[in-house]
mmCIF file of the N, C-alpha and C atoms, coordinates in Angstrom:
data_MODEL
# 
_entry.id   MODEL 
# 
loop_
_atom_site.group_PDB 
_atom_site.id 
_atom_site.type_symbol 
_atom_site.label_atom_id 
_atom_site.label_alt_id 
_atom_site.label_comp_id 
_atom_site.label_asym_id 
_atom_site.label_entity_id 
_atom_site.label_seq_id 
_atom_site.pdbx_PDB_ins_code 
_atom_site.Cartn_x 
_atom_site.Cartn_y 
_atom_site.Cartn_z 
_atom_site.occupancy 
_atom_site.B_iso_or_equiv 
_atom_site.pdbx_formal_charge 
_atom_site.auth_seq_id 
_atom_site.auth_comp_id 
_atom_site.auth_asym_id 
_atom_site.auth_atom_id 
_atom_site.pdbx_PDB_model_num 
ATOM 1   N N  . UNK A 1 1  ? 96.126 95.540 103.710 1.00 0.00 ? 1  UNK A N  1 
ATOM 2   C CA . UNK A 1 1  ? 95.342 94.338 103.489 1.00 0.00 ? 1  UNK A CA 1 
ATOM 3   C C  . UNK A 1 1  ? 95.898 93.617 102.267 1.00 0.00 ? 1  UNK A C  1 
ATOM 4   N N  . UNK A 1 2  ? 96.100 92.479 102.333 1.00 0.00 ? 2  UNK A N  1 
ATOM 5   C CA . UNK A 1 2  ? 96.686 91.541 101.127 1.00 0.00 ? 2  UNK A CA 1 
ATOM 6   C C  . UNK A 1 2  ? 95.234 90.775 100.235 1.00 0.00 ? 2  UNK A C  1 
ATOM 7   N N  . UNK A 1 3  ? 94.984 90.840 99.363  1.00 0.00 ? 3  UNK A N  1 
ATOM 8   C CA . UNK A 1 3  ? 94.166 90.415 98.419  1.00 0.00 ? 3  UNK A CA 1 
ATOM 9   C C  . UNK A 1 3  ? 94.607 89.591 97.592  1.00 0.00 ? 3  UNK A C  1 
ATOM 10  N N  . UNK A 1 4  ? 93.909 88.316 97.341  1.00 0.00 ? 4  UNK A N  1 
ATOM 11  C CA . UNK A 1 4  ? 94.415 87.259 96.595  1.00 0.00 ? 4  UNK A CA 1 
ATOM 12  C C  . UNK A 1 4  ? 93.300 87.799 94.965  1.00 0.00 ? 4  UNK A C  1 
ATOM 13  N N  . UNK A 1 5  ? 94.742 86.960 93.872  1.00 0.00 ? 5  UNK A N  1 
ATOM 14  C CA . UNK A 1 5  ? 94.236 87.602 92.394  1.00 0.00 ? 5  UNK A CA 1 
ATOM 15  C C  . UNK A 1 5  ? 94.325 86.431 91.783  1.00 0.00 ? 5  UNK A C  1 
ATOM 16  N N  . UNK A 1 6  ? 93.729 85.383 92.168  1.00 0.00 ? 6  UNK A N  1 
ATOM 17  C CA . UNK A 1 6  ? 93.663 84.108 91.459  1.00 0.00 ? 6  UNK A CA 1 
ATOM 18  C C  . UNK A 1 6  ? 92.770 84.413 90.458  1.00 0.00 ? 6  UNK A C  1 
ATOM 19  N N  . UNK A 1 7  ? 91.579 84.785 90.483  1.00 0.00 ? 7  UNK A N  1 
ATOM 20  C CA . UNK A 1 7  ? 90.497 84.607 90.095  1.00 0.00 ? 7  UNK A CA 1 
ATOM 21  C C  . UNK A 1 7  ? 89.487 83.856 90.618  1.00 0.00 ? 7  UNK A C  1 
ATOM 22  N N  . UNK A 1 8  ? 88.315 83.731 89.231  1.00 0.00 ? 8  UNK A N  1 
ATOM 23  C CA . UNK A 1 8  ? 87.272 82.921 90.359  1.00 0.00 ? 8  UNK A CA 1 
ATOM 24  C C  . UNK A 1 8  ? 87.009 81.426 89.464  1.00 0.00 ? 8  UNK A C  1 
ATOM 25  N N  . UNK A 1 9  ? 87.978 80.879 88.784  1.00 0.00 ? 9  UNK A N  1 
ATOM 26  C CA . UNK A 1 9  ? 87.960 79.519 88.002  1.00 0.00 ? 9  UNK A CA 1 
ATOM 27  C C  . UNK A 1 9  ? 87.580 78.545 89.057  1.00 0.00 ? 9  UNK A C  1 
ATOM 28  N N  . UNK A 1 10 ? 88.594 78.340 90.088  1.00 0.00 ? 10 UNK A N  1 
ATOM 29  C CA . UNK A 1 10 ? 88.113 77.251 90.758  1.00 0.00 ? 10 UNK A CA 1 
ATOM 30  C C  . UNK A 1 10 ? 86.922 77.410 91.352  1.00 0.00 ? 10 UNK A C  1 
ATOM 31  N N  . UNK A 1 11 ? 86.757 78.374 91.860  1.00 0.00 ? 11 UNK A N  1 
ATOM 32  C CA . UNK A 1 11 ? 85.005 78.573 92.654  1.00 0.00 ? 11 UNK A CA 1 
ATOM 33  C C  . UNK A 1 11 ? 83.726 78.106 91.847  1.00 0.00 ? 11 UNK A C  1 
ATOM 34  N N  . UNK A 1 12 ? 83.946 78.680 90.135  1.00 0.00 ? 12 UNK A N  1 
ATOM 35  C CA . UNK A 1 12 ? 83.037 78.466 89.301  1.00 0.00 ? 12 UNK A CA 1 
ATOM 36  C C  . UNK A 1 12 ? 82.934 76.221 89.438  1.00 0.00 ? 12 UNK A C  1 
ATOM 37  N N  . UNK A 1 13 ? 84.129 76.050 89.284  1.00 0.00 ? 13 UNK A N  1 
ATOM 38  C CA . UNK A 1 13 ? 84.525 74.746 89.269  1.00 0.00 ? 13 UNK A CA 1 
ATOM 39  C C  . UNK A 1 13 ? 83.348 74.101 90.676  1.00 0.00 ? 13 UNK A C  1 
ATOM 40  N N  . UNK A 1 14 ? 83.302 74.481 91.908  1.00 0.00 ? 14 UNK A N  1 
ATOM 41  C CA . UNK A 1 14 ? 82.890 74.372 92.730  1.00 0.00 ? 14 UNK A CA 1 
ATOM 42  C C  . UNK A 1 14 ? 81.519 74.159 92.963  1.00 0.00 ? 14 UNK A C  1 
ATOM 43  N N  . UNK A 1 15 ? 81.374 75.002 92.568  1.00 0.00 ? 15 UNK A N  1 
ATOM 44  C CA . UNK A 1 15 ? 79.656 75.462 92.565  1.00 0.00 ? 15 UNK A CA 1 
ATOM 45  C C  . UNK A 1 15 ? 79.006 74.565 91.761  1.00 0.00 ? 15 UNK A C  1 
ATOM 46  N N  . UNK A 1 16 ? 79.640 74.285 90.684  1.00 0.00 ? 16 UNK A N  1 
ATOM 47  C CA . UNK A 1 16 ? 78.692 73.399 90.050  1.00 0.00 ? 16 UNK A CA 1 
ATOM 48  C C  . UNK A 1 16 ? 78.698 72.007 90.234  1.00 0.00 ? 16 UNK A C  1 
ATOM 49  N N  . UNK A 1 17 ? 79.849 71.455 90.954  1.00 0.00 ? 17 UNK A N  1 
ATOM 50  C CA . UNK A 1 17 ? 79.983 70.346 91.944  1.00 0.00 ? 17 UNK A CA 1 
ATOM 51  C C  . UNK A 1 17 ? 78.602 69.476 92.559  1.00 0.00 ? 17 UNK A C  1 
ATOM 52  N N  . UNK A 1 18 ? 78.070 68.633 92.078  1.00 0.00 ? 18 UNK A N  1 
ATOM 53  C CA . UNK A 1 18 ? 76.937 67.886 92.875  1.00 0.00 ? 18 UNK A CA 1 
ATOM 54  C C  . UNK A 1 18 ? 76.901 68.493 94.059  1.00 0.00 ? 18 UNK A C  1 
ATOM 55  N N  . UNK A 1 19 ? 78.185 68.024 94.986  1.00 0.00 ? 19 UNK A N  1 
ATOM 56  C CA . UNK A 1 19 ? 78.305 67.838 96.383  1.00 0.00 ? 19 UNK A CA 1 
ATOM 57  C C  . UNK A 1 19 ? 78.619 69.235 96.797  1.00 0.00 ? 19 UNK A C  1 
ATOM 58  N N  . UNK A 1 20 ? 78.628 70.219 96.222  1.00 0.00 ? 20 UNK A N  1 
ATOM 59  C CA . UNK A 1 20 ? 78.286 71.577 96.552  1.00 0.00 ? 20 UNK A CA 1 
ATOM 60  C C  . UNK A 1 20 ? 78.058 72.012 98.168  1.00 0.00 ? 20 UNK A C  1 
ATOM 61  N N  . UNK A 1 21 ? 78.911 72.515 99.108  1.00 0.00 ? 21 UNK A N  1 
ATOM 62  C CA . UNK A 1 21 ? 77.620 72.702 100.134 1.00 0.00 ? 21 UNK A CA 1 
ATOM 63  C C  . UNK A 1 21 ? 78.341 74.197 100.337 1.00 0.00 ? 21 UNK A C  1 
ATOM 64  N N  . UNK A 1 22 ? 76.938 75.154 100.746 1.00 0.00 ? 22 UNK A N  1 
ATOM 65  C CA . UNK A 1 22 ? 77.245 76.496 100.329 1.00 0.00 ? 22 UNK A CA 1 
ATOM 66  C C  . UNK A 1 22 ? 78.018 76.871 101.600 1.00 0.00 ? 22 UNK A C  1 
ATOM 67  N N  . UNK A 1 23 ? 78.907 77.179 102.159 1.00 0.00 ? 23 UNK A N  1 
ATOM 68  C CA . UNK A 1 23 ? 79.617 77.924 103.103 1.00 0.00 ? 23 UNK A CA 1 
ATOM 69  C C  . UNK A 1 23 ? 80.196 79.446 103.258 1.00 0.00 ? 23 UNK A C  1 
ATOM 70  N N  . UNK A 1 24 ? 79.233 79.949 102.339 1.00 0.00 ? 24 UNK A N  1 
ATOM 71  C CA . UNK A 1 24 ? 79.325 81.516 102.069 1.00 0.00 ? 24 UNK A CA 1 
ATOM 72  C C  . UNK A 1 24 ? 78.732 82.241 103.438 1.00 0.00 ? 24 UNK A C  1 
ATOM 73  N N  . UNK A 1 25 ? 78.560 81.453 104.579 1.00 0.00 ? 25 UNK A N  1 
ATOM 74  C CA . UNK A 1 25 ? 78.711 82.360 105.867 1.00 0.00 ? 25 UNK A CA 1 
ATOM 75  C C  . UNK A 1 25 ? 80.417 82.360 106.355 1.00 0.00 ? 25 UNK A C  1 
ATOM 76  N N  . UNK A 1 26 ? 80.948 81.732 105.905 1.00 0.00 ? 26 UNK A N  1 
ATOM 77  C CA . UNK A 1 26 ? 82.419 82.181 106.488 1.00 0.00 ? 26 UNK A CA 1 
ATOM 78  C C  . UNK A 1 26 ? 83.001 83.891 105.938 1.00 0.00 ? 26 UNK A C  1 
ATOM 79  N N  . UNK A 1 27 ? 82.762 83.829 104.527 1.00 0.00 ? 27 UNK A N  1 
ATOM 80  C CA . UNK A 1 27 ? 82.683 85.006 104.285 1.00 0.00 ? 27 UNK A CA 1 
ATOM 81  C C  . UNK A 1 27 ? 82.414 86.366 105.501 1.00 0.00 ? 27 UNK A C  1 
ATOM 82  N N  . UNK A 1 28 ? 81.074 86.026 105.885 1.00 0.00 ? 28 UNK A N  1 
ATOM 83  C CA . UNK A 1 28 ? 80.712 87.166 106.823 1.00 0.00 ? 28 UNK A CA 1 
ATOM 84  C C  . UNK A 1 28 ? 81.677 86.607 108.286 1.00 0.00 ? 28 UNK A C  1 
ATOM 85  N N  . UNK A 1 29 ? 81.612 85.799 108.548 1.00 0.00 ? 29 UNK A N  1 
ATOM 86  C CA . UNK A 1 29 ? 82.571 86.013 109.571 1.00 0.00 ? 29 UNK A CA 1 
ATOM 87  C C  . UNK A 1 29 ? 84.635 86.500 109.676 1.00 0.00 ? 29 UNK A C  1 
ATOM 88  N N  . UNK A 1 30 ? 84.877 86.126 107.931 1.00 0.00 ? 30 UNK A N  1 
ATOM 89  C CA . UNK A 1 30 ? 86.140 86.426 107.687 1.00 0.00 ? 30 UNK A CA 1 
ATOM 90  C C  . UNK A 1 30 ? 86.226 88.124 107.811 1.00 0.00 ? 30 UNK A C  1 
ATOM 91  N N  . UNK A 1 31 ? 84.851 88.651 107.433 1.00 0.00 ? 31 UNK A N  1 
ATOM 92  C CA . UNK A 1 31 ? 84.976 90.146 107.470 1.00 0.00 ? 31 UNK A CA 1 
ATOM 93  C C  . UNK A 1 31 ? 84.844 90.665 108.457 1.00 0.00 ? 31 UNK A C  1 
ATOM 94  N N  . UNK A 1 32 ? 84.447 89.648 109.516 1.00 0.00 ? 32 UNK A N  1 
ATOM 95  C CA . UNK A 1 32 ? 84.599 90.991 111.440 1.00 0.00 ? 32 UNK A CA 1 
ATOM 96  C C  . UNK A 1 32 ? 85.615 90.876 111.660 1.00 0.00 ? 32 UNK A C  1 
ATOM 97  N N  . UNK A 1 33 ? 86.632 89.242 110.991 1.00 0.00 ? 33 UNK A N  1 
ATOM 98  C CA . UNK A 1 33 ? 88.123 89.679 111.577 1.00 0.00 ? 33 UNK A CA 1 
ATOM 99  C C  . UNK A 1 33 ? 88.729 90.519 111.094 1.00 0.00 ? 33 UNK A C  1 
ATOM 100 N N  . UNK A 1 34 ? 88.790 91.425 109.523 1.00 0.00 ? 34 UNK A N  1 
ATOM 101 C CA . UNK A 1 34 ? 89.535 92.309 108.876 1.00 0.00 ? 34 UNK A CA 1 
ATOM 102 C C  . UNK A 1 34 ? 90.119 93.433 110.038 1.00 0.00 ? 34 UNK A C  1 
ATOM 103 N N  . UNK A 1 35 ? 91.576 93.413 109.654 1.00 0.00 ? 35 UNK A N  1 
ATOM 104 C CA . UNK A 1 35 ? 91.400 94.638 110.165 1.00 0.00 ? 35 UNK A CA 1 
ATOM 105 C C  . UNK A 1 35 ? 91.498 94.706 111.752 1.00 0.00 ? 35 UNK A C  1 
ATOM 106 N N  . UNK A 1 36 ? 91.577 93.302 112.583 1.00 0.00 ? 36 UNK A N  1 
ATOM 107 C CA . UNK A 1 36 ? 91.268 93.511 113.805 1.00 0.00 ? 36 UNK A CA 1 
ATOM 108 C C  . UNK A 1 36 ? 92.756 92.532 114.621 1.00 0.00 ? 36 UNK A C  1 
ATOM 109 N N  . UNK A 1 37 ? 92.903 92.519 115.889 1.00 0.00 ? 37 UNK A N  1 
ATOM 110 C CA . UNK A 1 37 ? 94.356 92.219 116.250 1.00 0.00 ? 37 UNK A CA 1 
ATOM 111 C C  . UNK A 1 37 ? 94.758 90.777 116.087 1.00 0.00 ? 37 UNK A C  1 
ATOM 112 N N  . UNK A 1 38 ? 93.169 89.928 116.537 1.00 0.00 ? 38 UNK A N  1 
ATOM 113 C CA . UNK A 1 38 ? 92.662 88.903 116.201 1.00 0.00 ? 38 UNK A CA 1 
ATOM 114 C C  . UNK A 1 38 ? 92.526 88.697 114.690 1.00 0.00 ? 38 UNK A C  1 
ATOM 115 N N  . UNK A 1 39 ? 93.340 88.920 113.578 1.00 0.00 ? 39 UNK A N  1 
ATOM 116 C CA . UNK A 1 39 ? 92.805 88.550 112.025 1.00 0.00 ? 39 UNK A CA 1 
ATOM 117 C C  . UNK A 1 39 ? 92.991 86.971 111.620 1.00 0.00 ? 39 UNK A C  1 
ATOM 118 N N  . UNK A 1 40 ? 93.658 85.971 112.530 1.00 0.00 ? 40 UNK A N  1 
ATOM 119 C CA . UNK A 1 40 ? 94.407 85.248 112.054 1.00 0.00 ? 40 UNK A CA 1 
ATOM 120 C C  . UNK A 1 40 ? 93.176 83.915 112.159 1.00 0.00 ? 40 UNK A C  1 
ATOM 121 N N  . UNK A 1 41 ? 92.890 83.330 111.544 1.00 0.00 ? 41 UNK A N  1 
ATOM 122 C CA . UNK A 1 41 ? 91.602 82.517 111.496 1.00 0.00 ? 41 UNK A CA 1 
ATOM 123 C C  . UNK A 1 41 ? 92.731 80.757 111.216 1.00 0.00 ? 41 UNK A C  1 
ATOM 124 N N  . UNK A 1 42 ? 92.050 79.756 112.192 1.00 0.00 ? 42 UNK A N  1 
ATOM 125 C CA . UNK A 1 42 ? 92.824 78.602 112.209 1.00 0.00 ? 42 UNK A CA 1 
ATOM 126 C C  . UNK A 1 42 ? 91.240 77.672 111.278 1.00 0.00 ? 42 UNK A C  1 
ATOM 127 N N  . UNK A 1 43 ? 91.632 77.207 110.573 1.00 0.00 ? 43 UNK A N  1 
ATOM 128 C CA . UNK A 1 43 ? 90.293 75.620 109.769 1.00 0.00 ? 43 UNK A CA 1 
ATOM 129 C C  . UNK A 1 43 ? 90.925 75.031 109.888 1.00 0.00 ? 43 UNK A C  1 
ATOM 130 N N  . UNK A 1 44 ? 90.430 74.471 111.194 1.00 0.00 ? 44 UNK A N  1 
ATOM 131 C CA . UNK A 1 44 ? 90.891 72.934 110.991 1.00 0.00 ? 44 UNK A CA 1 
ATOM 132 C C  . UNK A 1 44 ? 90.075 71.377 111.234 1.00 0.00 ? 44 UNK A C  1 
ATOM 133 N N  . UNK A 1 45 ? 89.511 71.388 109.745 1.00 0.00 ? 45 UNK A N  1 
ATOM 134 C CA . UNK A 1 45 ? 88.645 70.162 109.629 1.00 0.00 ? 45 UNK A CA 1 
ATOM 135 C C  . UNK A 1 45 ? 89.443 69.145 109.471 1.00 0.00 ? 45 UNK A C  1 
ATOM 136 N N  . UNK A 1 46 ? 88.796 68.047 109.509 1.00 0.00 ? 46 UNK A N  1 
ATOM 137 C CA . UNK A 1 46 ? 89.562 66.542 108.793 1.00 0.00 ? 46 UNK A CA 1 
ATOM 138 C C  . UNK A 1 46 ? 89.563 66.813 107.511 1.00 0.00 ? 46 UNK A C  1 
ATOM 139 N N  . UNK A 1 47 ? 90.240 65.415 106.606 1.00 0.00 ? 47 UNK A N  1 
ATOM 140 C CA . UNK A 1 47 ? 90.044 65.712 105.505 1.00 0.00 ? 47 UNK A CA 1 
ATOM 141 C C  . UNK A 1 47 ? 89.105 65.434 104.766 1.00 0.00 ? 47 UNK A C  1 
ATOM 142 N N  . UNK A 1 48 ? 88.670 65.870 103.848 1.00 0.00 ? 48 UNK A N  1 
ATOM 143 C CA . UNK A 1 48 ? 87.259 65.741 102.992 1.00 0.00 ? 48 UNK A CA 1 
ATOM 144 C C  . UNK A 1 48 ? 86.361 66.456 103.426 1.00 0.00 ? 48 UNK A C  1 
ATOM 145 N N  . UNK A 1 49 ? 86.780 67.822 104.349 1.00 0.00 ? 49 UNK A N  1 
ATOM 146 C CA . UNK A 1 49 ? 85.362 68.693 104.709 1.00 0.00 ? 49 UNK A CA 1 
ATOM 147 C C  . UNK A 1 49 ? 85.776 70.245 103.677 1.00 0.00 ? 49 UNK A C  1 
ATOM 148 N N  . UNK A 1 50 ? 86.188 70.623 102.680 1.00 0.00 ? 50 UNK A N  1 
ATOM 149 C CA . UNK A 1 50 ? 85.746 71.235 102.072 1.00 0.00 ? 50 UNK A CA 1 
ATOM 150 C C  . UNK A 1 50 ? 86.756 72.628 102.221 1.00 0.00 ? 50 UNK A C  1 
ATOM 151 N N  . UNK A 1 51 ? 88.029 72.140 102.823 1.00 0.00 ? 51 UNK A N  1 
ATOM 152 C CA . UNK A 1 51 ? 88.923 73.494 103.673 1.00 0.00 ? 51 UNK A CA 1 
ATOM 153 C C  . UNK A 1 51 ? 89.204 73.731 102.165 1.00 0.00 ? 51 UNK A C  1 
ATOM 154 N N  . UNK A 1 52 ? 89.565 73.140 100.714 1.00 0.00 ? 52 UNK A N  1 
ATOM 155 C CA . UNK A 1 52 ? 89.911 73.441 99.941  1.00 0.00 ? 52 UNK A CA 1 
ATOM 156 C C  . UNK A 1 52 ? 88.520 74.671 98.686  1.00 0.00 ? 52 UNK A C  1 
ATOM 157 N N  . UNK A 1 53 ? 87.916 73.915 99.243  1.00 0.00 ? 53 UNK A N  1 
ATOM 158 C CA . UNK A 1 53 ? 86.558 74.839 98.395  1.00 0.00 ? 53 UNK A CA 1 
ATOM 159 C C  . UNK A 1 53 ? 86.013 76.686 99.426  1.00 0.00 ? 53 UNK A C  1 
ATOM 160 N N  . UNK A 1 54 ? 86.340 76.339 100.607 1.00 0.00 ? 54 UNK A N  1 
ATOM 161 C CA . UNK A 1 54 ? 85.841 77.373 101.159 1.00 0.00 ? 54 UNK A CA 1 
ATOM 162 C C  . UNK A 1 54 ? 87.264 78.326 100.843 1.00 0.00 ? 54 UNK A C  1 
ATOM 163 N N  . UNK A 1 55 ? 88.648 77.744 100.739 1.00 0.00 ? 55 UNK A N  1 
ATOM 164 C CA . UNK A 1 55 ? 89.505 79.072 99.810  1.00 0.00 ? 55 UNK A CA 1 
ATOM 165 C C  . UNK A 1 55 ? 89.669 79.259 98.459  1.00 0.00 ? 55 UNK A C  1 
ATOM 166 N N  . UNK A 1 56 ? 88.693 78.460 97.717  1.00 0.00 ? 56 UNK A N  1 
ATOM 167 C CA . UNK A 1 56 ? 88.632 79.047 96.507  1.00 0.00 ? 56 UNK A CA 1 
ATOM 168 C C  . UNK A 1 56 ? 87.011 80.367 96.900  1.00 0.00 ? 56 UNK A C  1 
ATOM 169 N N  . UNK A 1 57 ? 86.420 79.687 97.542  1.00 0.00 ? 57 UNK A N  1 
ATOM 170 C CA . UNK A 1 57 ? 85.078 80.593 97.397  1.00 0.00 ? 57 UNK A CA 1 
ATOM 171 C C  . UNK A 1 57 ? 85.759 82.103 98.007  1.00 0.00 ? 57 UNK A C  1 
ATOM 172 N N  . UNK A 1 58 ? 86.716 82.283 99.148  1.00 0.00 ? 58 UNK A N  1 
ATOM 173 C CA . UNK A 1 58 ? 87.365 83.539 99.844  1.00 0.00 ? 58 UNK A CA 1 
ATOM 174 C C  . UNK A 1 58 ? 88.432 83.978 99.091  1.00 0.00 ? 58 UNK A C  1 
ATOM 175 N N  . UNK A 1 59 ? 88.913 83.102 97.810  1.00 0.00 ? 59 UNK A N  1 
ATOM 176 C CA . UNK A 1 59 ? 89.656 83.940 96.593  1.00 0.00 ? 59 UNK A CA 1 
ATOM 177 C C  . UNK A 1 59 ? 88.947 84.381 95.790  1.00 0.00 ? 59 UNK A C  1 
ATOM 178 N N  . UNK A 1 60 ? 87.762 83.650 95.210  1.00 0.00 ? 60 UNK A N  1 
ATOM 179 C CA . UNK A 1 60 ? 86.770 84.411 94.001  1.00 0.00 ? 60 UNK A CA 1 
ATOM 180 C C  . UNK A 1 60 ? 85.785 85.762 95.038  1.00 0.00 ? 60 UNK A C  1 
ATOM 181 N N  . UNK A 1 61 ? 85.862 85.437 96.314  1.00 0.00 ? 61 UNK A N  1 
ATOM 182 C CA . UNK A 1 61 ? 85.084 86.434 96.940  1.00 0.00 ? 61 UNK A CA 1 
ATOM 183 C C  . UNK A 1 61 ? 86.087 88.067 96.861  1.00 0.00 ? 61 UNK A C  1 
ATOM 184 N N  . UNK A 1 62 ? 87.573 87.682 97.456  1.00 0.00 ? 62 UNK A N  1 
ATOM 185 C CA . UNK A 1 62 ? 87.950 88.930 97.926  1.00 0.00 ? 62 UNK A CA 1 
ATOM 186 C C  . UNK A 1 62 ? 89.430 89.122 96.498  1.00 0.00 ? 62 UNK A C  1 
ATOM 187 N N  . UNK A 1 63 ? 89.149 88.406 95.975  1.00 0.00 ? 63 UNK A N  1 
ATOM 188 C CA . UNK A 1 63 ? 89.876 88.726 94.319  1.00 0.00 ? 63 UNK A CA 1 
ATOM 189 C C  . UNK A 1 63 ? 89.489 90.266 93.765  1.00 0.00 ? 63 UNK A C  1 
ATOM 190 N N  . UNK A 1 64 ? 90.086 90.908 93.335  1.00 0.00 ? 64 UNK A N  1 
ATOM 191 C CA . UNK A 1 64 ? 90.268 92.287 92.495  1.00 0.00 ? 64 UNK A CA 1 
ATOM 192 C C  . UNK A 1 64 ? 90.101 92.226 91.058  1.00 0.00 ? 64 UNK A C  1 
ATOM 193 N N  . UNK A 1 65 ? 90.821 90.778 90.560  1.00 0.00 ? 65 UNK A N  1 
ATOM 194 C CA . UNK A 1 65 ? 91.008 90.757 89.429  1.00 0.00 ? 65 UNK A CA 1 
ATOM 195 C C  . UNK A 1 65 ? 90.045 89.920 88.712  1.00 0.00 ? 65 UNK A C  1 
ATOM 196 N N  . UNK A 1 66 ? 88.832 89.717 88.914  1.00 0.00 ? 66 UNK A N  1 
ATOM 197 C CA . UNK A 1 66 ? 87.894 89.108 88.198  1.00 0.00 ? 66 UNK A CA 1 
ATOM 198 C C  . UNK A 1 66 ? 86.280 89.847 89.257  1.00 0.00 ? 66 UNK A C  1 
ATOM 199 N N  . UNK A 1 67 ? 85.011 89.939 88.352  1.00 0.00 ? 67 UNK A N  1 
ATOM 200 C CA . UNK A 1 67 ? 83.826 90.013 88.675  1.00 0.00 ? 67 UNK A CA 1 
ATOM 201 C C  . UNK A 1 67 ? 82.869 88.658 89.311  1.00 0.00 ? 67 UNK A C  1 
ATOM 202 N N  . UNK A 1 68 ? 82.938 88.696 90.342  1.00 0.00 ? 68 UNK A N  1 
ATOM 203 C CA . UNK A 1 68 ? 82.533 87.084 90.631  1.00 0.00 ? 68 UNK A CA 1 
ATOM 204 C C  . UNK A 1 68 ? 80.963 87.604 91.477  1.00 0.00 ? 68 UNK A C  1 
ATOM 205 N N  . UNK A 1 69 ? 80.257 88.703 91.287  1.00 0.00 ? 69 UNK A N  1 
ATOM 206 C CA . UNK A 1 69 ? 79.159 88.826 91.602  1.00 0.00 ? 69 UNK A CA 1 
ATOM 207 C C  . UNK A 1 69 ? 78.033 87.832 91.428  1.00 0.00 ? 69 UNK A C  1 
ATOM 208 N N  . UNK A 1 70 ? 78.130 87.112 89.965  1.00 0.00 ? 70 UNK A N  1 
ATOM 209 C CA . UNK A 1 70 ? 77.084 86.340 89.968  1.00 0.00 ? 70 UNK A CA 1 
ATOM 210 C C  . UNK A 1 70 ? 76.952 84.706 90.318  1.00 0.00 ? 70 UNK A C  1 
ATOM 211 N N  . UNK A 1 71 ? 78.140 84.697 90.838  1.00 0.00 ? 71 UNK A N  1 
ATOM 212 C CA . UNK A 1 71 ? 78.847 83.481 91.367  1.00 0.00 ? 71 UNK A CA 1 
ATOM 213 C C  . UNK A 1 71 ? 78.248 83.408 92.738  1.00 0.00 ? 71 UNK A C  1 
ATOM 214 N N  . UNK A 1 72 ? 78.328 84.213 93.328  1.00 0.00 ? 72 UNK A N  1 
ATOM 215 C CA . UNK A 1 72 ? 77.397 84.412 94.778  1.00 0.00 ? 72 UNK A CA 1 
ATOM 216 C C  . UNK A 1 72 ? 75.909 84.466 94.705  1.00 0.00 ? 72 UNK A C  1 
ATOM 217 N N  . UNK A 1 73 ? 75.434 84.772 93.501  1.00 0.00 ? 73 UNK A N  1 
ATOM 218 C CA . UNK A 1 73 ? 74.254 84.817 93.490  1.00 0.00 ? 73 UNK A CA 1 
ATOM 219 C C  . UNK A 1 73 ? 73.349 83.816 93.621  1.00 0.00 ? 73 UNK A C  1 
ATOM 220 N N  . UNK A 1 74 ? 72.455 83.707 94.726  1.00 0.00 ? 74 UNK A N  1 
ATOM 221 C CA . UNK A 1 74 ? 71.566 82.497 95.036  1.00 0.00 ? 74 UNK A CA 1 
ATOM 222 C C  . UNK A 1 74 ? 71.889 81.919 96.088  1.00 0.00 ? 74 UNK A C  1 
ATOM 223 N N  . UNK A 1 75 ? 73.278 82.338 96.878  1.00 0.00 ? 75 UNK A N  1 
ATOM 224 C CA . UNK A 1 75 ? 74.102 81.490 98.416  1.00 0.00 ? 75 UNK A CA 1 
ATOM 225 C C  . UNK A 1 75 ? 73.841 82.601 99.113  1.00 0.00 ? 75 UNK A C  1 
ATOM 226 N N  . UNK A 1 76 ? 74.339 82.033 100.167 1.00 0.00 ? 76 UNK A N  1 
ATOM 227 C CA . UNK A 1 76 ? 73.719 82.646 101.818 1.00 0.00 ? 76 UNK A CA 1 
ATOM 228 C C  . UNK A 1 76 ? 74.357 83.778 101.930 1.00 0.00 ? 76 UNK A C  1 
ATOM 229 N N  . UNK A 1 77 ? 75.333 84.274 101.085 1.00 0.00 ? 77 UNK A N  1 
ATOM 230 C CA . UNK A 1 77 ? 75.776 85.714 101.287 1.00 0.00 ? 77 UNK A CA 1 
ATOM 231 C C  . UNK A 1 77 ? 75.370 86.857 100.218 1.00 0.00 ? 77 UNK A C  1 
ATOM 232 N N  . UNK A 1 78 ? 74.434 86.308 99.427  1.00 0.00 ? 78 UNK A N  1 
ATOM 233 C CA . UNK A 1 78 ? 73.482 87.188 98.673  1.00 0.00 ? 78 UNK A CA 1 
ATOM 234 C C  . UNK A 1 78 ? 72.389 87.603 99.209  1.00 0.00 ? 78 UNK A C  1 
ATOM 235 N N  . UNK A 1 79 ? 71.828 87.144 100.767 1.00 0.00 ? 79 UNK A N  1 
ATOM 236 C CA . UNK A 1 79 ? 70.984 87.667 101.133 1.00 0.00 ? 79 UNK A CA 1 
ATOM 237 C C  . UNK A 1 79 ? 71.198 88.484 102.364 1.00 0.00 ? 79 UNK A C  1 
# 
């Protein structure tokens, strides 16, 4: 499995964004593909729908190198 070690700067950046919109269910769906033959996931929105914020939120999510627990806290994948 390859793990991205950006950190979670841009996500923090994100979140506090007015225009914020939480997409922390991709998360749960990025995790039934782990691992499976099918892993390869296509986004393809227009532009201005957020393809850039939902891979900072799946780098601060599956990052090693920073604690981004409380960054999730309060979005749809904290519950």
């Amino acid at each position: 499995m390859n793990y991205l070690n950006h950190g979670n700067d841009k996500f923090q950046k994100c979140i506090r964004n007015d225009v914020y919109v939480d997409k922390t269910g991709l998360i749960t769906y990025t995790n039934s593909r782990v691992n499976k033959a099918s892993c390869y996931i296509c986004v393809s929105r227009p532009r201005r729908f957020g393809k850039s914020y939902a891979a900072d939120m799946l780098d601060a999510y599956y990052s090693r190198g920073c604690d981004s627990h409380s960054l999730f806290d309060g979005l749809e994948i904290s519950k």
